[in-house]
Structures are given as structure tokens and as C-alpha cells.
C-alpha positions in Angstrom: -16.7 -100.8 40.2 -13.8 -102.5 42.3 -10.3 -101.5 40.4 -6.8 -102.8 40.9 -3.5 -100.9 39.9 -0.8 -103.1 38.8 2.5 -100.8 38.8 5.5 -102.5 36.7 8.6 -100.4 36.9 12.4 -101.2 35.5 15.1 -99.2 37.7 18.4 -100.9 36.9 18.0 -104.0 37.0 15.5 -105.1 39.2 12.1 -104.9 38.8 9.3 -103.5 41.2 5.4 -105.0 41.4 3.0 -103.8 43.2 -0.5 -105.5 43.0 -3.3 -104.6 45.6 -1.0 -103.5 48.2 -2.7 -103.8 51.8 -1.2 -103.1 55.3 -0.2 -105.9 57.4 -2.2 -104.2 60.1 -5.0 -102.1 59.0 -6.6 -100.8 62.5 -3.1 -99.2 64.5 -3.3 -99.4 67.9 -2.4 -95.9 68.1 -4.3 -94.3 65.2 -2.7 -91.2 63.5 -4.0 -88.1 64.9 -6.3 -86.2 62.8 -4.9 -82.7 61.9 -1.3 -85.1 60.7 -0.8 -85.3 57.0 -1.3 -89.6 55.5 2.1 -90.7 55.0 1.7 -91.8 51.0 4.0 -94.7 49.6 6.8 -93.4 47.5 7.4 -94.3 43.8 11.2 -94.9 42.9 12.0 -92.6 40.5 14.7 -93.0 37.8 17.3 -90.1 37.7 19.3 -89.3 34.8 22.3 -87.2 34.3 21.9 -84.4 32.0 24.4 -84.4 29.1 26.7 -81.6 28.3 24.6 -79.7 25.4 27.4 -80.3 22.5 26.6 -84.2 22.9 23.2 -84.0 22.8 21.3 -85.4 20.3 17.8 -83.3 18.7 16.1 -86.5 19.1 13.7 -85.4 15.7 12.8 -88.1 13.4 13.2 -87.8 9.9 9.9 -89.7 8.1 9.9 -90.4 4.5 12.5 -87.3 4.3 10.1 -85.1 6.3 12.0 -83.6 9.9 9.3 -83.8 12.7 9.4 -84.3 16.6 7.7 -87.7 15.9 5.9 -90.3 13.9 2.6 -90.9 16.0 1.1 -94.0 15.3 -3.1 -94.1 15.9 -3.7 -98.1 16.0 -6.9 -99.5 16.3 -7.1 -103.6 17.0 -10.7 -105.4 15.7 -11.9 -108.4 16.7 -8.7 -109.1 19.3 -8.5 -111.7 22.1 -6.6 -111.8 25.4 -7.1 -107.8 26.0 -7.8 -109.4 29.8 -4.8 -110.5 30.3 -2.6 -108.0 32.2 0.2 -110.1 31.7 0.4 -110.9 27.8 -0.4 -107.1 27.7 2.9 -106.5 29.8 4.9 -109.0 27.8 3.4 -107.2 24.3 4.6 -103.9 25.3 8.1 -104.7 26.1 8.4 -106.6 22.9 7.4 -103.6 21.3 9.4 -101.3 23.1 12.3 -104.1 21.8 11.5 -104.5 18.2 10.9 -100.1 18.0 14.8 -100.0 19.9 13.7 -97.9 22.0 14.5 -97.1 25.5 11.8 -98.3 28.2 11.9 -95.8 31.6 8.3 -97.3 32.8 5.3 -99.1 32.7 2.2 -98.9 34.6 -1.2 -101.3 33.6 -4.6 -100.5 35.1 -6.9 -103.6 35.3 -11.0 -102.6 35.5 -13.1 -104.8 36.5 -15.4 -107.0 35.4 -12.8 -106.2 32.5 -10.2 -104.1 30.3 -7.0 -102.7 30.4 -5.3 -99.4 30.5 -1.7 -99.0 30.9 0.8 -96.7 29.1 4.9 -97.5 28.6 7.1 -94.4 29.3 9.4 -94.2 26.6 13.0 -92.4 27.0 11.4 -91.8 23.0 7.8 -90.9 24.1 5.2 -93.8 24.9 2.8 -96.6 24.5 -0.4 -96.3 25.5 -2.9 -99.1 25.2 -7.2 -99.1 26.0 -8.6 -102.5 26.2 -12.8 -103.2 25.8 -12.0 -107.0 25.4 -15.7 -107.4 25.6 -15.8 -106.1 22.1 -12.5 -107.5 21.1 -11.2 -103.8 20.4 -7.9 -102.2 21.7 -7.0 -98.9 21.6 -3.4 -97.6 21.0 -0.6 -95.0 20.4 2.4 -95.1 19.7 4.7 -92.0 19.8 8.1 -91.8 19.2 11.3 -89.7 18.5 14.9 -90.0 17.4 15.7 -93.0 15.8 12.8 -95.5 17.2 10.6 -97.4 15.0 7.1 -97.4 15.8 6.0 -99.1 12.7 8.0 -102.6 14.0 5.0 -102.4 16.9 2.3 -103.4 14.3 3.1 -106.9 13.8 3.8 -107.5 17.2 0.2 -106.2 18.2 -1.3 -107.8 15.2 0.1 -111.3 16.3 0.3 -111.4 20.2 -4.0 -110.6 20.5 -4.6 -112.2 16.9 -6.5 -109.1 15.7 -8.7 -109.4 12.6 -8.4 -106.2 11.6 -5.7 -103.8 12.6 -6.0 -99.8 11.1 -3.3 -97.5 11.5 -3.6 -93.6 11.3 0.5 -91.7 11.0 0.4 -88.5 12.1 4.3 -86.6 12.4 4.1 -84.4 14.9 6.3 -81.2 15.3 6.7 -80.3 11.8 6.6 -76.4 11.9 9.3 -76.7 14.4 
């Protein structure tokens, strides 16, 4: 089964792709020798400050007056088109990411083929992960999050951009014995 990683990462301002990299030169003239280590490709990596622990934030959410570490959303999409299509997926996620407010630190989409998608969106919050069979029109999803996020504003979003028939949702808040 051939596979190709599609890595989508926002640092700043600019953002990185990375689709089916290949050296200009596969066969060196001079070929490493073989007790060296493979040099790997390095991943830019988003460093943030720590704040001083009076400022900070608990980051729980409060659901429906209940404190918890986060409302974890279980969504199932049924009879869904364009769960091909790496970008609309892309373009989805960061609209959700938007409408929820919270804070995107990474996203990363796996494309199978013949088909189907798996990618997650790091979320300063928690994440997004999504698990296309488009095949059967079905799409897997969670949707974690903390603090003040909405996770709920996701479901029309999803519901709209792969026009699902049916959409369940299962809430679970996790952390509450904390």
C-alpha cells in the first residue's frame, strides 16, 4: 500500500509543506559509510516561554456547571463526501480550530492510498483528530479541548463542509475527580 505524508505546520507566520519529499540526488557519489548514523530531516519545533506560575491559567473547563479537564467530543460523520480531499480536510480543521477559539500549534494529514485520511490538529487546548473511510462515506473524529474553547462550534462546520447525512456526537468531560 503506497502512502504519502503531508506535514502542514504554522510557526509564526509562515507556513511549512512537505509533500513526498525526494532527494535531488538519490545515488551519492560517495555513499555514507555503513557503521555512520542516517542523517534524518528535522521538524521545526515551536518553543514557548513558560509563564510565571501566578499568571497562569488552570486551563479546566467548566461544562454545564461541572469543573473538568475537558469536554471530549466523540463525532461520528454518515454518509459524508470529499473525505479524499486532503485539502478541504486541511481547510475544515482550521475553520474549526477558528469557530472553537482555540489556539492551533500543528497539523499533520496522512493520505492512504487507494484512499482516506488521517491527520490530527495540535491544539494549545488539546486536539483534533480526524479518520477518513470515504469509501463508506464515514469519518471518524475527536475533539478535545480545555479552558475556554468551544468544541461544540466544530459540529456545524463538520456537518456542512463534507455534507454529512447523519452526524452523532458522544460528550464525555474528562478530568472530573481532579
Amino acid at each position: 500500500m503506497r502512502q504519502d505524508a503531508l506535514l502542514r505546520a504554522e510557526t509564526g507566520s509562515e507556513n511549512l509543506r512537505q509533500e513526498n519529499p525526494r532527494p535531488e540526488n538519490p545515488r551519492p557519489e560517495n555513499p555514507r559509510p555503513a557503521n555512520s548514523r542516517p542523517v534524518r530531516n528535522r521538524a521545526r519545533v515551536a518553543v514557548v516561554a513558560p509563564m510565571p506560575v501566578e499568571e497562569r491559567d488552570d486551563h479546566f473547563a467548566v461544562r454545564n456547571g461541572v469543573p473538568c479537564a475537558g469536554v471530549h467530543l466523540i463525532i461520528d460523520l454518515h454518509g459524508a463526501v470529499g473525505l479524499d480531499d486532503i485539502d478541504l480536510i486541511d481547510a475544515t480543521l482550521r475553520r474549526c480550530v477558528s469557530a472553537a477559539q482555540a489556539t492551533l500549534l500543528h497539523l499533520h494529514l496522512h493520505h492512504f492510498h487507494p484512499n482516506g485520511v488521517s491527520g490530527v490538529a495540535v491544539l494549545a487546548e488539546s486536539h483534533i483528530s480526524i479518520h477518513t473511510w470515504p469509501d463508506l462515506g464515514y469519518a471518524a473524529l475527536d475533539v478535545f479541548m480545555c479552558g475556554k474553547a468551544e468544541p461544540d462550534a466544530c459540529i456545524p462546520i463538520l456537518r456542512a463542509a463534507f455534507k454529512a447525512r447523519r452526524v452523532t456526537v458522544n460528550e464525555l468531560l474528562r478530568g472530573r475527580e481532579v
